[in-house]
C-alpha positions as CSV (number, residue, x, y, z in Angstrom):
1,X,-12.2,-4.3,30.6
2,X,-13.4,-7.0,33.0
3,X,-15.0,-4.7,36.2
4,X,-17.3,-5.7,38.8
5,X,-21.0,-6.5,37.4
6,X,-22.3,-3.3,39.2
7,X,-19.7,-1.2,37.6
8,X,-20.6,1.0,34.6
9,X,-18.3,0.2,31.6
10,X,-18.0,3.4,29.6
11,X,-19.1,3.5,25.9
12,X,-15.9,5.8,24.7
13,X,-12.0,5.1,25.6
14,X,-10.1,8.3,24.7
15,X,-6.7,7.6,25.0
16,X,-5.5,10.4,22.8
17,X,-1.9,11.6,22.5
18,X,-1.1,10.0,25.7
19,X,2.4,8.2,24.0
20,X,0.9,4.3,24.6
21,X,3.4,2.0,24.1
22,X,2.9,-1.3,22.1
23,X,3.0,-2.6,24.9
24,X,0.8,-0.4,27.0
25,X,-1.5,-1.4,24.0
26,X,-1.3,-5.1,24.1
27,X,-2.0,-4.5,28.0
28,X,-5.1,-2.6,27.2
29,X,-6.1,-4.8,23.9
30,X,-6.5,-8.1,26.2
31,X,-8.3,-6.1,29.0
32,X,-11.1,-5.3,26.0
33,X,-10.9,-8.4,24.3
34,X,-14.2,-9.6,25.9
35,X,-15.6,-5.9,25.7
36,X,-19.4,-5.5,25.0
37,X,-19.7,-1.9,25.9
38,X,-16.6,0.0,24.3
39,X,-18.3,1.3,21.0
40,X,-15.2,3.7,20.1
41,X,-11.6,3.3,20.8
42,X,-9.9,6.4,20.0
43,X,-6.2,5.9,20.2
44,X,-4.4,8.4,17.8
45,X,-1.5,10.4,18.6
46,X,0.5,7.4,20.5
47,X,3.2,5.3,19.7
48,X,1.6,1.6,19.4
49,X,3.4,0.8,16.3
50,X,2.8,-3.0,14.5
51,X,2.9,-4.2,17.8
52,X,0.2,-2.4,18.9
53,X,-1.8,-2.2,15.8
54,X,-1.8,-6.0,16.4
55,X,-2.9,-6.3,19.5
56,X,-5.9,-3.9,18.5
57,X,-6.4,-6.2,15.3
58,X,-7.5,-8.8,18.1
59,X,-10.3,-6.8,19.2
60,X,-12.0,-6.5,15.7
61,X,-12.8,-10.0,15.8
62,X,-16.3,-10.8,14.3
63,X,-18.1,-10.4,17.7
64,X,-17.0,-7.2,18.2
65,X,-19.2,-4.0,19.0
66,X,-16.0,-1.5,18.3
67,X,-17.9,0.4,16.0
68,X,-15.3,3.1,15.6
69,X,-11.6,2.7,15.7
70,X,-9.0,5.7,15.5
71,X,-5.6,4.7,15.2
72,X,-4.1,7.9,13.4
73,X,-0.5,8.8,13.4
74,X,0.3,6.2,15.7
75,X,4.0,4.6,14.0
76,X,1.6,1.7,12.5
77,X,3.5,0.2,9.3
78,X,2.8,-2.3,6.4
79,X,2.9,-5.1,8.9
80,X,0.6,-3.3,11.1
81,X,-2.0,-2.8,8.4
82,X,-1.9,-6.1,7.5
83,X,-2.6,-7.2,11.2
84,X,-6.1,-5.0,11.0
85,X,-6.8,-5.7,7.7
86,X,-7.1,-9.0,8.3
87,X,-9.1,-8.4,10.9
88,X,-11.7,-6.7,9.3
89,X,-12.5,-9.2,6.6
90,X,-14.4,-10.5,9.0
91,X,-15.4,-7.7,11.4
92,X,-19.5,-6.8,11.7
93,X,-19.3,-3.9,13.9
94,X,-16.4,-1.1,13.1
95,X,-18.5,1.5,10.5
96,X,-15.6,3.9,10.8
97,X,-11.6,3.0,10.7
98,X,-8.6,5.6,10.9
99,X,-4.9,4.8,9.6
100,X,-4.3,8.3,9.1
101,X,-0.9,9.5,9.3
102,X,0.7,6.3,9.9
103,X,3.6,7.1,7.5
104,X,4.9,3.7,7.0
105,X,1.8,2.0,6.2
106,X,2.9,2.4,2.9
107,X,1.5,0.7,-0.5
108,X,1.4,-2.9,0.0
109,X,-0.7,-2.2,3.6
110,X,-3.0,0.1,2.2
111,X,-4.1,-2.0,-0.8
112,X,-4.4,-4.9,1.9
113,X,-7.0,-3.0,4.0
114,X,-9.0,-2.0,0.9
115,X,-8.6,-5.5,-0.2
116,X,-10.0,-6.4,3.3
117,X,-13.1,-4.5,2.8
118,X,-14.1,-5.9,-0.2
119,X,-15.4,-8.4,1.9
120,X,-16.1,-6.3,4.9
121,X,-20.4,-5.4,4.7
122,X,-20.4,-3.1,7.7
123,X,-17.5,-0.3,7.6
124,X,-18.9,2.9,6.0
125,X,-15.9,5.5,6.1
126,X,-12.1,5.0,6.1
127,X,-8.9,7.5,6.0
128,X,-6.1,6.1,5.3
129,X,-4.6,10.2,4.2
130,X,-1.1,10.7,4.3
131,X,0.1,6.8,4.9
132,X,2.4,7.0,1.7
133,X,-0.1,4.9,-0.6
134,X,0.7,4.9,-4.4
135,X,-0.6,2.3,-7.7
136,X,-1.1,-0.9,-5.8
137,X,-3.3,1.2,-3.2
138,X,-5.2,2.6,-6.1
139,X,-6.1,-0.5,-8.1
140,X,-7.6,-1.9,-5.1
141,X,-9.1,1.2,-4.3
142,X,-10.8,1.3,-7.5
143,X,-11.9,-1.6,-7.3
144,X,-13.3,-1.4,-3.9
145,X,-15.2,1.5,-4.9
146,X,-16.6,-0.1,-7.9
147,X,-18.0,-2.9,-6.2
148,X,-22.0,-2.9,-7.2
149,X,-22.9,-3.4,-3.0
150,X,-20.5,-1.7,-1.2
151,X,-21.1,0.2,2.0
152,X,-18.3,2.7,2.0
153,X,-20.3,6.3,1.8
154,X,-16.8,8.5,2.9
155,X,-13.0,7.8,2.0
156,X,-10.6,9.9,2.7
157,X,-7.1,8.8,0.9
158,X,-5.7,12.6,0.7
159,X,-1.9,13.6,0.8
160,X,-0.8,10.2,-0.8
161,X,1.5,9.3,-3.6
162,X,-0.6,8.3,-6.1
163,X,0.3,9.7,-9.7
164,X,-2.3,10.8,-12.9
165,X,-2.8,7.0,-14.1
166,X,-3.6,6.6,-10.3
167,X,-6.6,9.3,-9.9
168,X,-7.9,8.5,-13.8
169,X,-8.5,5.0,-11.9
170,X,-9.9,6.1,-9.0
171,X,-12.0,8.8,-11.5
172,X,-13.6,6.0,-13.1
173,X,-14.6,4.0,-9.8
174,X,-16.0,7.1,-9.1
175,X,-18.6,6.7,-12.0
176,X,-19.3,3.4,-11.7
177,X,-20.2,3.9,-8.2
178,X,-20.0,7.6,-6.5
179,X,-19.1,8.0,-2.8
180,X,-20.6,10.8,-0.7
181,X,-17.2,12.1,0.7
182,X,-14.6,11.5,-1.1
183,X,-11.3,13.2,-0.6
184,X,-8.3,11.5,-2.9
185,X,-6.3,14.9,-2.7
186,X,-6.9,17.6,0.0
187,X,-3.9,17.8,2.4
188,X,-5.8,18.5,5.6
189,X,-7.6,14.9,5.2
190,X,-11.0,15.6,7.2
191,X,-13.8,12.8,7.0
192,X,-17.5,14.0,7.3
């Protein structure tokens, strides 16, 4: 948000459940684009879509201070996913994310934001619950976990698709590495 330098720029935007647009996100997305004070962005409960989910993507860039980002149930899809994803491969700031209840994010998006955090050091807990994720999800999942250095302490992947093969992969990430919350089944999908 570009203001006056005597103006106070507020550490929290809430924009919860108040049906955004994609494009009354891409308005808002380049207003914070050169944001140093916005530490969480909580826009769950709109309508932003890929569109929006975009635009947002561009404020994860690696000079960021968003530090936590809730875009749950917002009509974000695969190519939404994608968008952030990408965007937090190289992202140093955002230690908590939120896809939940974005329906249509579907397999091939979730497995590219876990893929995305494999090289992401900063983010610490992710819910990507109820966003239709199923065996591709898992693998990279699993392997995310597994990863001897990673920073993830609390997933929460509940009311998915995945099937037995699925959580007997996830089960043995678990070992290799075990998370403090970790939540591959409840259908309420709460994060510490």
């Amino acid at each position: 948000l570009s203001a006056h330098p005597s103006l106070t720029i507020p550490t929290h935007l809430d924009a919860f459940q108040l049906q955004l647009t994609p494009f009354n996100s891409r308005v808002a997305a380049s207003g914070l684009v050169a944001n140093r004070g916005v530490l969480r962005l909580n826009l769950s409960r709109n309508l932003i879509a890929d569109a929006g989910a975009r635009a947002i993507a561009r404020l994860l860039h690696p000079t960021s201070v968003l530090a936590h980002v809730d875009l749950t149930d917002n009509k974000i899809g695969e190519d939404g996913a994608r968008a952030v994803a990408a965007a937090l491969t190289t992202n140093a700031s955002c230690v908590f994310f939120s896809l939940r209840l974005n329906h249509s994010v579907g397999d091939a998006g979730g497995a590219a934001v876990f893929r995305a955090l494999m090289k992401n050091t900063t983010t610490q807990q992710i819910n990507l619950a109820a966003c239709s994720l199923a065996s591709e999800s898992a693998a990279a999942l699993a392997e995310l976990i597994a990863r001897p250095r990673g920073t993830l302490i609390s997933i929460d992947v509940g009311a998915n698709d995945f099937s037995e093969a699925d959580g007997k992969k996830l089960a043995a990430a678990m070992k290799a590495r075990p998370i403090s919350h970790w939540s591959p089944y409840d259908r309420v999908g709460v994060v510490n």
